[in-house]
N, CA, C and O atoms as a CHARMM CRD file, in Angstrom:
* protein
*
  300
    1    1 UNK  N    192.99200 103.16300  45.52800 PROA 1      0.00000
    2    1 UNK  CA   191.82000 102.95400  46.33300 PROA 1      0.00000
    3    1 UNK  C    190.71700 102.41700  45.43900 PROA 1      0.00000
    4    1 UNK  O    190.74100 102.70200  44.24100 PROA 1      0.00000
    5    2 UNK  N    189.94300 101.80900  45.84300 PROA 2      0.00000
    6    2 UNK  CA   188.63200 101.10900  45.01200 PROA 2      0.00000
    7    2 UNK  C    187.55300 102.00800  44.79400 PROA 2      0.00000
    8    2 UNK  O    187.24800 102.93200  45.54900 PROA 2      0.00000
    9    3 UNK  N    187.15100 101.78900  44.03700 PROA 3      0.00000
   10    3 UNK  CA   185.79000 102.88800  43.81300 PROA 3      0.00000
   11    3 UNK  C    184.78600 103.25900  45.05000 PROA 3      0.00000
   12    3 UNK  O    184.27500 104.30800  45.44300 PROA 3      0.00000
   13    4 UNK  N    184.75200 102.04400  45.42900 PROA 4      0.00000
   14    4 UNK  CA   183.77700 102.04000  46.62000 PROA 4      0.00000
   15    4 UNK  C    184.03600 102.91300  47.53400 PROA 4      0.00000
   16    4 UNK  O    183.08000 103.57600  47.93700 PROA 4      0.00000
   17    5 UNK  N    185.02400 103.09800  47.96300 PROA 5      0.00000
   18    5 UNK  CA   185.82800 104.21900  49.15500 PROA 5      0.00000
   19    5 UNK  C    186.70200 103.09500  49.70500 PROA 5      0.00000
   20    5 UNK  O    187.30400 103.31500  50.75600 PROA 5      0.00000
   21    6 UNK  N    186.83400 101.88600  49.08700 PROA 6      0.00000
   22    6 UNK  CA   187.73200 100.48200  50.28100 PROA 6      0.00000
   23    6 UNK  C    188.69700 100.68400  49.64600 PROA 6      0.00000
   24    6 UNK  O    188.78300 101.08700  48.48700 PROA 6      0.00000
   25    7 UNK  N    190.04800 100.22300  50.89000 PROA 7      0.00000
   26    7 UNK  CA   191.50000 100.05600  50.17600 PROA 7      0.00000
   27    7 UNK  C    191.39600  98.34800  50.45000 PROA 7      0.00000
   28    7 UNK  O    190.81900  97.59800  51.23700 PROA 7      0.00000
   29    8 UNK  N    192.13600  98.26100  49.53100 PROA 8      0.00000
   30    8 UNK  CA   192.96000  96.56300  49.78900 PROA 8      0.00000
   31    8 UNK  C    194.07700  96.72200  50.37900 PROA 8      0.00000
   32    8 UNK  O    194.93700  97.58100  50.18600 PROA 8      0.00000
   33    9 UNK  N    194.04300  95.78200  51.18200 PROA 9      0.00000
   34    9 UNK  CA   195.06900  95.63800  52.46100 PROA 9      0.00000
   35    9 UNK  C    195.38100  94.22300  52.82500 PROA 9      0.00000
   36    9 UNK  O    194.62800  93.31100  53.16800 PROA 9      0.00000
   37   10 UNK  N    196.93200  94.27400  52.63600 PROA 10     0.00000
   38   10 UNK  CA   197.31900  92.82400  52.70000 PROA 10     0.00000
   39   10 UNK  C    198.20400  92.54500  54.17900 PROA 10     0.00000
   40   10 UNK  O    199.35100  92.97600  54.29400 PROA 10     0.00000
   41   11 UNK  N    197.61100  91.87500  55.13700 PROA 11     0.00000
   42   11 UNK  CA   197.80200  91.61000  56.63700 PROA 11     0.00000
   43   11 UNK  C    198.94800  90.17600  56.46000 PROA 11     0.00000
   44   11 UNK  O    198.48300  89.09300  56.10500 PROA 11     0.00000
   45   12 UNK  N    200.06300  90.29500  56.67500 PROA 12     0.00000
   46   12 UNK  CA   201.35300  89.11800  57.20900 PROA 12     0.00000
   47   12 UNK  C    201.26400  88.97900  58.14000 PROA 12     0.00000
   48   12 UNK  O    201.66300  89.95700  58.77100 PROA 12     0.00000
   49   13 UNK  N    200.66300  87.65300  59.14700 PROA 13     0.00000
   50   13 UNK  CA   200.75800  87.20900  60.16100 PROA 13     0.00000
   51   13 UNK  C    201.41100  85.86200  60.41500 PROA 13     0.00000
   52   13 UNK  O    201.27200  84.88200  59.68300 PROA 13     0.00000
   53   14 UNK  N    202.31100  85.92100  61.79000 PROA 14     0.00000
   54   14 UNK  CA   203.00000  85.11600  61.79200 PROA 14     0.00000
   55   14 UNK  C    202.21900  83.49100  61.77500 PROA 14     0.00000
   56   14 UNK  O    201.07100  83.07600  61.93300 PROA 14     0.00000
   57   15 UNK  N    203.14600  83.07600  61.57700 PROA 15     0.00000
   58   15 UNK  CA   202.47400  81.27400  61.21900 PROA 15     0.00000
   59   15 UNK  C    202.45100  80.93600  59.96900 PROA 15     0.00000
   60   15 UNK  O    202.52600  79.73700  59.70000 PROA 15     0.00000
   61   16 UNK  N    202.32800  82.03300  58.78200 PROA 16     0.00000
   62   16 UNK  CA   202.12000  81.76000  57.36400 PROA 16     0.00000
   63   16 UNK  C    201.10000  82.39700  57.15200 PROA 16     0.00000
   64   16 UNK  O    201.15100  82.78000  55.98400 PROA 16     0.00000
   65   17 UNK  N    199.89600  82.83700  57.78800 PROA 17     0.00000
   66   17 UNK  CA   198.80900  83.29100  57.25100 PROA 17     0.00000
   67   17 UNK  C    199.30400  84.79200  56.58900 PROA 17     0.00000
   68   17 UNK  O    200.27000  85.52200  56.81400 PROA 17     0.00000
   69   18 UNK  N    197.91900  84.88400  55.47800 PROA 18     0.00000
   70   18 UNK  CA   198.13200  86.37000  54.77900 PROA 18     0.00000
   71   18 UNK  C    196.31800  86.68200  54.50600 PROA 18     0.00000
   72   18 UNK  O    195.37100  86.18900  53.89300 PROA 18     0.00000
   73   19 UNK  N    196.61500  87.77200  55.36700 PROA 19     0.00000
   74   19 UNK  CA   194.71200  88.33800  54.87300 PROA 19     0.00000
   75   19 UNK  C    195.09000  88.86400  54.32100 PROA 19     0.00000
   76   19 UNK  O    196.24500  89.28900  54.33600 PROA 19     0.00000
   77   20 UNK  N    193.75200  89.17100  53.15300 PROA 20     0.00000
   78   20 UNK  CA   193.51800  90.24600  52.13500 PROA 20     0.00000
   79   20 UNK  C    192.31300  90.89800  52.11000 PROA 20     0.00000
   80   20 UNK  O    191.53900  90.45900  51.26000 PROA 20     0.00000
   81   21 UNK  N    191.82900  92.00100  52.91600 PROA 21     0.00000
   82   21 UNK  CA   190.60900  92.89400  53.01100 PROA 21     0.00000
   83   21 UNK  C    190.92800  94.21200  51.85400 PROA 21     0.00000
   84   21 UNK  O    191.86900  94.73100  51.25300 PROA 21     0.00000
   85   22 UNK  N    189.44200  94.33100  52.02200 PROA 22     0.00000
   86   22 UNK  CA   189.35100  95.43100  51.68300 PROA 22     0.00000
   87   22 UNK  C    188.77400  96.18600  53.01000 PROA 22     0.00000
   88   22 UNK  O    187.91500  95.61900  53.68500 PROA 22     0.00000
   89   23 UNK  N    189.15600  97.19100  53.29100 PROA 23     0.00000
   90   23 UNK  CA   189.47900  98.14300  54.65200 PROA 23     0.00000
   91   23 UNK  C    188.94300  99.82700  54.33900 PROA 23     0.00000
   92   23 UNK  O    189.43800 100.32000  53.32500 PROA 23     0.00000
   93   24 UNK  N    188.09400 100.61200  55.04200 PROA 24     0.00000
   94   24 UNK  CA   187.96600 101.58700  54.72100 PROA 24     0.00000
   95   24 UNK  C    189.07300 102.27500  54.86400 PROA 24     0.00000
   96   24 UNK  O    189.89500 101.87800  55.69000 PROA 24     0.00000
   97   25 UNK  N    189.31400 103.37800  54.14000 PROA 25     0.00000
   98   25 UNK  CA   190.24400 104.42700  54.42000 PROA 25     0.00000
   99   25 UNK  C    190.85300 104.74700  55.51100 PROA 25     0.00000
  100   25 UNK  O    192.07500 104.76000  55.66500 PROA 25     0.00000
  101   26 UNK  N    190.08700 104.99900  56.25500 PROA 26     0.00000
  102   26 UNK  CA   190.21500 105.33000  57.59800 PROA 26     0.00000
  103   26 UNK  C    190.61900 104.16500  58.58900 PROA 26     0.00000
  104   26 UNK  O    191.28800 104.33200  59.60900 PROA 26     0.00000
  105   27 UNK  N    190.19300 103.14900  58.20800 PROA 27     0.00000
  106   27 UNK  CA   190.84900 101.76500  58.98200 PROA 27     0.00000
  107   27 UNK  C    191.95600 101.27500  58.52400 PROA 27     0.00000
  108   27 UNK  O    192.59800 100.52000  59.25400 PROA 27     0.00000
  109   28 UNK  N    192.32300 101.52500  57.50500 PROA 28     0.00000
  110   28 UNK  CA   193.75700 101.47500  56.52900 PROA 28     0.00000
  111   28 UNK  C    194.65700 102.37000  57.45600 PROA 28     0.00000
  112   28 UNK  O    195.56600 101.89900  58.13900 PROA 28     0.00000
  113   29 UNK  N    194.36300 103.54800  57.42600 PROA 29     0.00000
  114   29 UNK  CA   195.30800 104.67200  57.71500 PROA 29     0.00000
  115   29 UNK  C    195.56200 104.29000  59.31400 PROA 29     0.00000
  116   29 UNK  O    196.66900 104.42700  59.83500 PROA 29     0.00000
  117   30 UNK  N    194.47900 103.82700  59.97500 PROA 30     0.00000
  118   30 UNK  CA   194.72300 103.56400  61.40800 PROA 30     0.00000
  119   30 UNK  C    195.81200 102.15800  61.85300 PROA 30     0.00000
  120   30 UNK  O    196.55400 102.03800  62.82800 PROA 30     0.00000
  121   31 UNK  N    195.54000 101.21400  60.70700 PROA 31     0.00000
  122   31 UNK  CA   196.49400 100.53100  61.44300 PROA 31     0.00000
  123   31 UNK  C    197.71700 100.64900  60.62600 PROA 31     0.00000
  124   31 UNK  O    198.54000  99.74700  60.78400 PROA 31     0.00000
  125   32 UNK  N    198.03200 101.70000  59.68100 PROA 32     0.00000
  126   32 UNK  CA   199.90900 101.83200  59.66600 PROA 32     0.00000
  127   32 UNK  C    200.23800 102.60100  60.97300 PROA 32     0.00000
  128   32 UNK  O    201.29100 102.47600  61.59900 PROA 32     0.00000
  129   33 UNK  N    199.22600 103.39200  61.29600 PROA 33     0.00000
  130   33 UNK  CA   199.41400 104.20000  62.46800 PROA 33     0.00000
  131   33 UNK  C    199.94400 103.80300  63.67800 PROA 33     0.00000
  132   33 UNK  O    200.88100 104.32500  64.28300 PROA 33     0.00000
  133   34 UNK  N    198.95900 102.37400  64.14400 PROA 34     0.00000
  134   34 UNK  CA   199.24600 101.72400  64.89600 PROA 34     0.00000
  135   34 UNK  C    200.58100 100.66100  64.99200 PROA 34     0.00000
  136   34 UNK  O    201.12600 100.24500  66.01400 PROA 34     0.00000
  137   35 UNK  N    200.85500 100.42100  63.81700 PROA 35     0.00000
  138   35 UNK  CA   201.78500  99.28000  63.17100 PROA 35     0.00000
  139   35 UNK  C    203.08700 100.16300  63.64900 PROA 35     0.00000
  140   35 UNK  O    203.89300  99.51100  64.31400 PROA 35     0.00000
  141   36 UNK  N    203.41600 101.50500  63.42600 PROA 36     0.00000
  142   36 UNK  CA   204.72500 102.49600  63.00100 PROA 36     0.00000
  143   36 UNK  C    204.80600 102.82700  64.58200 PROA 36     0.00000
  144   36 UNK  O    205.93400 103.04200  65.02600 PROA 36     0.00000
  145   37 UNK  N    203.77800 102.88300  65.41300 PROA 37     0.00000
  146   37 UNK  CA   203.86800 103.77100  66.80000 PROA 37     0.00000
  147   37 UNK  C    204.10100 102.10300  67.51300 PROA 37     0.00000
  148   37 UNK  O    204.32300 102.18200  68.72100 PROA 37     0.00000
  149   38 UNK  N    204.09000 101.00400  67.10300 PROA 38     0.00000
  150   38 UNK  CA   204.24200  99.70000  68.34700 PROA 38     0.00000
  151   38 UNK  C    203.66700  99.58100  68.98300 PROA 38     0.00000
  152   38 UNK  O    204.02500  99.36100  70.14000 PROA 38     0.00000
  153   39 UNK  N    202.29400  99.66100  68.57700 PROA 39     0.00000
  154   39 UNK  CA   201.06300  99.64300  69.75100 PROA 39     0.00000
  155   39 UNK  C    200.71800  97.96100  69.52500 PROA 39     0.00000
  156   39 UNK  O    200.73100  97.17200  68.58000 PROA 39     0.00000
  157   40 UNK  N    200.48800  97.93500  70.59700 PROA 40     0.00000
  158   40 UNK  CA   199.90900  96.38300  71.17000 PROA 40     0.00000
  159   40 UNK  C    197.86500  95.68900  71.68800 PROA 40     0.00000
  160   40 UNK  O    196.80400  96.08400  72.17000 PROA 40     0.00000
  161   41 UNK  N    198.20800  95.07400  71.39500 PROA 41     0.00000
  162   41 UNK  CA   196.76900  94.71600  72.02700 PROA 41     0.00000
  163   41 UNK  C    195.97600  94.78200  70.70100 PROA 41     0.00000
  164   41 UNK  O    196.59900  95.02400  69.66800 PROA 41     0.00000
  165   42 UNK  N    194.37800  94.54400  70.66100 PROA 42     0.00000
  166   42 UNK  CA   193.83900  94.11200  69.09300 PROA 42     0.00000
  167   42 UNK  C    193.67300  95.61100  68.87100 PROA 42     0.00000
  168   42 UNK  O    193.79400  96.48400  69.73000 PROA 42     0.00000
  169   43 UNK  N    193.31400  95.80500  67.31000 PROA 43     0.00000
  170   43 UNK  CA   192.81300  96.72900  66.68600 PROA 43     0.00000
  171   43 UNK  C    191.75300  96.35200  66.07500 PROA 43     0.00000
  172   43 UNK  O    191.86300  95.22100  65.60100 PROA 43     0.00000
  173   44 UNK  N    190.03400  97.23000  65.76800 PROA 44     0.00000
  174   44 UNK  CA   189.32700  97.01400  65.23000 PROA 44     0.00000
  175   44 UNK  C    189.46600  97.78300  63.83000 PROA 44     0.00000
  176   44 UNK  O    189.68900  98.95200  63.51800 PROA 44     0.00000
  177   45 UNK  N    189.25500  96.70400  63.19700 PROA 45     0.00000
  178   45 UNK  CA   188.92700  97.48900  61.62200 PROA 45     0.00000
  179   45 UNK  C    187.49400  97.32000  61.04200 PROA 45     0.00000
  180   45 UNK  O    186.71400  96.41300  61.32900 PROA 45     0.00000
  181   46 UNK  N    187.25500  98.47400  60.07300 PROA 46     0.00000
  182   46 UNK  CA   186.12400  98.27000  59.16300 PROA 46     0.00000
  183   46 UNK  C    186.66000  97.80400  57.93200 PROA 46     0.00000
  184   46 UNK  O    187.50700  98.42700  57.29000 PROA 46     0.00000
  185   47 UNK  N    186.09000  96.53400  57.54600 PROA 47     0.00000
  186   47 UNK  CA   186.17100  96.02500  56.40900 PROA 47     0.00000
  187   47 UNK  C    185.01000  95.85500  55.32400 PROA 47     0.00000
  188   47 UNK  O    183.81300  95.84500  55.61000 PROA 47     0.00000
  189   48 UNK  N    185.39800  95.75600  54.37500 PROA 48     0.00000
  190   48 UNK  CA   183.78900  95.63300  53.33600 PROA 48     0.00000
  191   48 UNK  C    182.84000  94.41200  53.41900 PROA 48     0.00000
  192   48 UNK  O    181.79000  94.48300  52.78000 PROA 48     0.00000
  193   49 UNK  N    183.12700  93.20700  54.20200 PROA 49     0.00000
  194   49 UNK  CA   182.49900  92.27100  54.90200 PROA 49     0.00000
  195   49 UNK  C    181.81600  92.62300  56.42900 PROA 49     0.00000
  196   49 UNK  O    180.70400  92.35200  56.88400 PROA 49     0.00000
  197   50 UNK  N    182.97600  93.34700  57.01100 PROA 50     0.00000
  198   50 UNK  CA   182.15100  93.26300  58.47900 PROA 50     0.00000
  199   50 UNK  C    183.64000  93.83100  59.15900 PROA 50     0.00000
  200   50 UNK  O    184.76900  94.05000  58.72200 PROA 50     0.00000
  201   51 UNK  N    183.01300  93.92300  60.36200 PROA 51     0.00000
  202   51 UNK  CA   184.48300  94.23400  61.34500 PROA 51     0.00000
  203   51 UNK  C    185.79000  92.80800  61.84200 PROA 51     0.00000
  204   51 UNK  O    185.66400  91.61600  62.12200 PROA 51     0.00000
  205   52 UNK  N    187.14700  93.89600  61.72300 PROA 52     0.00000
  206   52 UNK  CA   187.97400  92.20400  62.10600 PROA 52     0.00000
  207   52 UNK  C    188.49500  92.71700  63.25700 PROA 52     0.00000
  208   52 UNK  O    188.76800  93.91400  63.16100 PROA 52     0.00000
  209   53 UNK  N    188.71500  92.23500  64.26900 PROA 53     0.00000
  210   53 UNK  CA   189.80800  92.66900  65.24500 PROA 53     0.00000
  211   53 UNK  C    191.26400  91.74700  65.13100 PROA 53     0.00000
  212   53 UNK  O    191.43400  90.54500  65.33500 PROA 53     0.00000
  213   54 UNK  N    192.14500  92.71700  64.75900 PROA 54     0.00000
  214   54 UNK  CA   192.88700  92.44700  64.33200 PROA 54     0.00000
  215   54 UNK  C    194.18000  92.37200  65.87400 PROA 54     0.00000
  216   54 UNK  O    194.44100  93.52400  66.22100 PROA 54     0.00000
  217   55 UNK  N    194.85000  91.41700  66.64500 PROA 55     0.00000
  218   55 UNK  CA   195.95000  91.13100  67.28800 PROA 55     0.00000
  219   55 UNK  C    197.50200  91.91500  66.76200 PROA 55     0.00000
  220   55 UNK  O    198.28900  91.37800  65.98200 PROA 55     0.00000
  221   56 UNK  N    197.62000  92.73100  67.13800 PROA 56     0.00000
  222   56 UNK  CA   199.02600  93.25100  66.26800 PROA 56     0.00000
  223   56 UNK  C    200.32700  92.87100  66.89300 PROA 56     0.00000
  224   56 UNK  O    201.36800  93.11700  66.28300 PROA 56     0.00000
  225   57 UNK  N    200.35600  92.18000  68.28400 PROA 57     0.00000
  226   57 UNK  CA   201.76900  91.39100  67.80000 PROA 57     0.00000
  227   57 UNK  C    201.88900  90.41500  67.26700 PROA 57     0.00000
  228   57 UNK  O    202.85100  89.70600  67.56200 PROA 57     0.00000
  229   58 UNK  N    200.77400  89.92100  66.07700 PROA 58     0.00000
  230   58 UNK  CA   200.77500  88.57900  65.52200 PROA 58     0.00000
  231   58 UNK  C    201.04200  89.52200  64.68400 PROA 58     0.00000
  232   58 UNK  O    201.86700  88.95100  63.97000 PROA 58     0.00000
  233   59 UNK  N    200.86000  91.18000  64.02000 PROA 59     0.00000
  234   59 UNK  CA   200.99900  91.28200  62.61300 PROA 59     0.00000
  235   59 UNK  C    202.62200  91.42000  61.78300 PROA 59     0.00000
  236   59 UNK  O    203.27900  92.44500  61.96400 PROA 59     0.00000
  237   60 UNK  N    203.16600  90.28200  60.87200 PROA 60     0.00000
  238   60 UNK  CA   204.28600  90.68900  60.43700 PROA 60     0.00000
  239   60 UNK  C    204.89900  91.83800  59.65100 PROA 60     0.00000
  240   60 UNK  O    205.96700  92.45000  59.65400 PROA 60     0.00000
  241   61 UNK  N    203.65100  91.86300  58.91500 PROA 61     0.00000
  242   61 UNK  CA   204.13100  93.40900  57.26200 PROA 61     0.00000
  243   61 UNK  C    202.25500  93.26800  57.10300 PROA 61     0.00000
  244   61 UNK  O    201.44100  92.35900  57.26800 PROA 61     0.00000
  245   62 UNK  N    202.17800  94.96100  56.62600 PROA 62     0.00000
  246   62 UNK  CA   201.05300  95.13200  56.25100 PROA 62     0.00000
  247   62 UNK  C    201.29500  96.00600  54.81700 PROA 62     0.00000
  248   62 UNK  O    202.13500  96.90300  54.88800 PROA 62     0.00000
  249   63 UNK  N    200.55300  95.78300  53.41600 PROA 63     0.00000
  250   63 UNK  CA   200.57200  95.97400  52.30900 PROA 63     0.00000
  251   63 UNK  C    199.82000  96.65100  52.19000 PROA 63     0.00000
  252   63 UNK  O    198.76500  96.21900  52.65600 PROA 63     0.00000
  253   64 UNK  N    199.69700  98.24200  51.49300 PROA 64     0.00000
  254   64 UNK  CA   198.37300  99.01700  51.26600 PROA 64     0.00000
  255   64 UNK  C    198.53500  99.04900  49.62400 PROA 64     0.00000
  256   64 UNK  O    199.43800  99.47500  48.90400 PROA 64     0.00000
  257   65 UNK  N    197.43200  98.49700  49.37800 PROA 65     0.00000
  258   65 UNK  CA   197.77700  98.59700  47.66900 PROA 65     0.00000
  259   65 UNK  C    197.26900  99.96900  47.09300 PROA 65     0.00000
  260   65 UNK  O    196.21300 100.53000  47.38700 PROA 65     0.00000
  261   66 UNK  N    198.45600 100.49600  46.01000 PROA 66     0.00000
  262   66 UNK  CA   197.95500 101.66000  45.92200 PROA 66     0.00000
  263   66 UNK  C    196.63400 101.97900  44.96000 PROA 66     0.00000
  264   66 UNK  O    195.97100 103.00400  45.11500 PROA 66     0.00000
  265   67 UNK  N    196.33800 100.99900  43.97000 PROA 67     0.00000
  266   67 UNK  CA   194.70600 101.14000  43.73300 PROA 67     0.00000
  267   67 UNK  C    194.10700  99.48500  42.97700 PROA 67     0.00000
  268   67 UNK  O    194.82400  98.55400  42.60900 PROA 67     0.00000
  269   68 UNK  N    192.85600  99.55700  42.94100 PROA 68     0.00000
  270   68 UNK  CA   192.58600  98.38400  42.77900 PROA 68     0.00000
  271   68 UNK  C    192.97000  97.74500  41.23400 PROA 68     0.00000
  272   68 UNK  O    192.97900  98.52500  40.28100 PROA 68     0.00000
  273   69 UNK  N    193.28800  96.29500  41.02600 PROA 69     0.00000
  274   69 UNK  CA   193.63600  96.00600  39.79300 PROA 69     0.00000
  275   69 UNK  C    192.32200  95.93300  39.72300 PROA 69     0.00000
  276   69 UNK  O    191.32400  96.17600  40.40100 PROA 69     0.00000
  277   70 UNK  N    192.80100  95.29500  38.12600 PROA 70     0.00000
  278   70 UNK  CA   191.31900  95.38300  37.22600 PROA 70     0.00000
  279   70 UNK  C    191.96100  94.59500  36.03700 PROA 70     0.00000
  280   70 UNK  O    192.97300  94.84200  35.38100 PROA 70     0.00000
  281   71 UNK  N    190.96600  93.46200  35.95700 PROA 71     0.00000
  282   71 UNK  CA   191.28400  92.41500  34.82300 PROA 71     0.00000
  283   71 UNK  C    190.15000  92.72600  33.34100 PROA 71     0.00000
  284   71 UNK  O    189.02400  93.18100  33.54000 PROA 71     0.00000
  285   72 UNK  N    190.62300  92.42200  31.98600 PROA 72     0.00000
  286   72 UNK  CA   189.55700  92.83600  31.26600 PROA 72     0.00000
  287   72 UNK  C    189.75500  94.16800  30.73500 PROA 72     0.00000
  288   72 UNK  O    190.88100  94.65100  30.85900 PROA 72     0.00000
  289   73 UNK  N    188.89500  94.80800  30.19200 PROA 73     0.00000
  290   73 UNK  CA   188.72300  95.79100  29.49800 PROA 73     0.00000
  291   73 UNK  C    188.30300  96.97000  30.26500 PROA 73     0.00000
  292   73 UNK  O    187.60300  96.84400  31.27000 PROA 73     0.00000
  293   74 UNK  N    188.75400  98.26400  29.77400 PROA 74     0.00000
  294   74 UNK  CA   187.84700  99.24400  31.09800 PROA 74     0.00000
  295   74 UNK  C    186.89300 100.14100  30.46500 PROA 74     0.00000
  296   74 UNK  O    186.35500  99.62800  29.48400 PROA 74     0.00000
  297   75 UNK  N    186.49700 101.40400  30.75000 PROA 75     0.00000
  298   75 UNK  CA   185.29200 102.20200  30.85500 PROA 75     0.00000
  299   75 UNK  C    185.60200 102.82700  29.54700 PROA 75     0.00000
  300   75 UNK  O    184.84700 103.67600  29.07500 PROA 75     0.00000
């Protein structure tokens, strides 16, 4: 998870596209939720930009990274 409280979250949608948000916790956790139960119709997420509504029978694979990289030197 990122310091901030955001996860990175990598969205496979069909056509070729691939988002990459960063997603609060709680909007992370909601759409494996949604993804695993076959729920249909959009989902709103909180992202660290703004809100996405996300279409989930467009979504192919969703990626929760388990913490943020980090290039460079650290603390």
């Amino acid at each position: 998870m990122a310091d901030d409280g955001y996860v990175r979250v990598e969205i496979g949608l069909d056509g070729g596209q691939i988002l990459s948000v960063l997603l609060t916790a709680e909007s992370a956790a909601g759409l494996e939720r949604s993804l695993e139960g076959g729920a249909a119709g959009a989902l709103p997420l909180e992202a660290q930009d703004g809100r996405i509504h996300l279409m989930l029978p467009r979504v192919l694979y969703a990626k929760r990274f388990a913490r943020e990289a980090r290039v460079g030197f650290g603390d």
